[in-house]
Structures are given as C-alpha cells and as structure tokens.
N, C-alpha and C positions, 0 to 999 in steps of 0.2 A: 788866666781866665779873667774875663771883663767883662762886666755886665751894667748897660745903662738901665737907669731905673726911671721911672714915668715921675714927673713932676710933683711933687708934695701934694702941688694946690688944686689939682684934681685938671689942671688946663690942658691933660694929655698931650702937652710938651714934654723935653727930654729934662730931665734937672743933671749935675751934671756924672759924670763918668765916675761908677765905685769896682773898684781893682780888687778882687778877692785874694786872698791866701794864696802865693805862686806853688805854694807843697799840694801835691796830686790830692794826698789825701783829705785837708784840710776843705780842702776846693769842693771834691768829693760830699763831704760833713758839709761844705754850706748850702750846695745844692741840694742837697735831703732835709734840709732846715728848712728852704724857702718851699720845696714841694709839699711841706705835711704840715704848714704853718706853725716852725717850730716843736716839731714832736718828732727828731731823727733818732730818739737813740729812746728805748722804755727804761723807765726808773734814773736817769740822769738828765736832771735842770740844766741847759744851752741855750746860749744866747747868741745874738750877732753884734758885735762891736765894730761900728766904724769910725777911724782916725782918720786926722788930716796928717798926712805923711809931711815928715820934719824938713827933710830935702827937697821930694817932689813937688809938694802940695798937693800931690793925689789924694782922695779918699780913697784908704784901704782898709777890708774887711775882710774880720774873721772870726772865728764860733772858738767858744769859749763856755766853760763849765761855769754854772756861778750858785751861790747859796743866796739867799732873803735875810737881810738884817735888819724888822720893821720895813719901812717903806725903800729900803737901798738894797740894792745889788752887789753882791760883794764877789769879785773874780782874783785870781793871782795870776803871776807872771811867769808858771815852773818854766815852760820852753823846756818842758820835758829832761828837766834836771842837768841843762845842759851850763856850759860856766858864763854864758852871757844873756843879762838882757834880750825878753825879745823885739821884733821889730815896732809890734803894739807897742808896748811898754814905754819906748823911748819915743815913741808919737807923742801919746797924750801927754809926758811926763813936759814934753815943749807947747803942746794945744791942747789944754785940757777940757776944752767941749768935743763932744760925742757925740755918734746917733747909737741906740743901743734897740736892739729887735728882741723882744719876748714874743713867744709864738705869733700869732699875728698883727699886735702893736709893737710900734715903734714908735720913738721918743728920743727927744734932745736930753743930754743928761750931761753933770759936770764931774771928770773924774779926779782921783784923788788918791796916794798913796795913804795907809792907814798908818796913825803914826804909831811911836812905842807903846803907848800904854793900851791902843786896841791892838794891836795887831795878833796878840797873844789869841784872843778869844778867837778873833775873825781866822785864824787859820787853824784852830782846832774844828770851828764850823767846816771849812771848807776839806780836812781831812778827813771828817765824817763822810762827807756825801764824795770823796773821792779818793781813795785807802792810800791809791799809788802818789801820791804830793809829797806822803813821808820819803820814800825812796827817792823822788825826786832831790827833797831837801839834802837826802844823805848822797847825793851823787855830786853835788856841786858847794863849791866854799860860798857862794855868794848868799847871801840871807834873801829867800825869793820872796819878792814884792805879793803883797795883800792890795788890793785896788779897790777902794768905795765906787760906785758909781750911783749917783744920786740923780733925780729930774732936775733941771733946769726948771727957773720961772716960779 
C-alpha cells in the first residue's frame, strides 16, 4: 500500500512517495491512525514512524506503540517477539532522522537506541503500557531494542 502525502509547505504539490507497512494488518492500523487523527485503538498510545529504507531509500511507514519519557518518545523493536530485527529498526539504526506522527502533528525527530544504563527503566515503562513485550522478550534470544525518539532542531 502507497500513499503520497501533500507537500510539507502547504504548496499542494506532491512531497515525495511514503510506502506503508506491506503486512495487511499493519496497513489496516495505519489507515485507522490517519482517519481518526491518531486515536485507532482506546487506551493504547500509537504513533506513526517513517524511515528512509536502508536499501531502497524509500520512505517507509508504520504504527507503533510508544510511552512519553519527558519530552521523548520512547518505542521498541519486539517484531512480535520474533528472532530478527525489524525492517524499522535496521532503517533508522543506518538513517537516524525520522518523521514521527502523534495524533495529528507530525515532526522531524532523531532516533536512537537507548543505551545500557537506560534501557532498563525505558522498557519496564514500555511493559507497563503493553503487558505482551514480556512474552515477546521471552520468545526470542535477541535482547529487543528500546528506541528514543526525540525532536530534531
């Protein structure tokens, strides 16, 4: 699924081509994000993250759970506890400027794995507001990535 989005600078030109999530469902969850201004799902904070794809250089986007740490955004990388990295993940981890969508703003933002000495805190946050992270963790050997996302500028 593909969707061009109208130009930043209000000049109702096209800016360019952002590739959503190829999983049905995922697709599904973004198009319920952009119709309700961010409000798809009640009692679970979602956001939209787009990367510049590492290979492509496509922009690609997709929703993602996040918690509030002060003024940063904080999301992880479960890929539903599978044993690899997801395809996000290994975007920003090569281009770590983002666009990141909270219900109806949107913002350039710079991403960042959280290192050892936070990560501890940032994903007990993040198990709070989403129970299933623990099973995820216990499904896969790889220790699943915590991600800052902060504003640019």
């Amino acid at each position: 699924m593909t969707k061009a989005e109208e130009a930043p600078d209000g000049s109702g030109g096209r800016a360019e081509e952002v590739f959503d999530n190829p999983d049905g469902w995922v697709a599904e969850h973004i198009r319920r994000f952009l119709e309700t201004d961010g409000r798809p799902r009640a009692g679970v904070d979602d956001l939209l993250l787009t990367t510049r794809g590492r290979r492509s250089g496509r922009l690609r986007r997709t929703v993602l759970v996040y918690v509030r740490d002060g003024d940063r955004y904080v999301v992880t990388a479960s890929n539903r506890g599978a044993a690899g990295d997801p395809a996000w993940y290994l975007n920003l981890a090569e281009n770590p400027g983002v666009v990141v969508r909270v219900g109806a703003e949107e913002f350039a933002a710079n991403a960042r794995t959280a290192g050892a000495g936070e990560r501890p805190r940032l994903w007990r946050l993040m198990v709070e507001a989403m129970p299933s992270y623990r099973d995820y963790q216990e499904m896969t050997d790889r220790e699943i990535p915590v991600v800052i996302l902060e504003r640019a500028g």
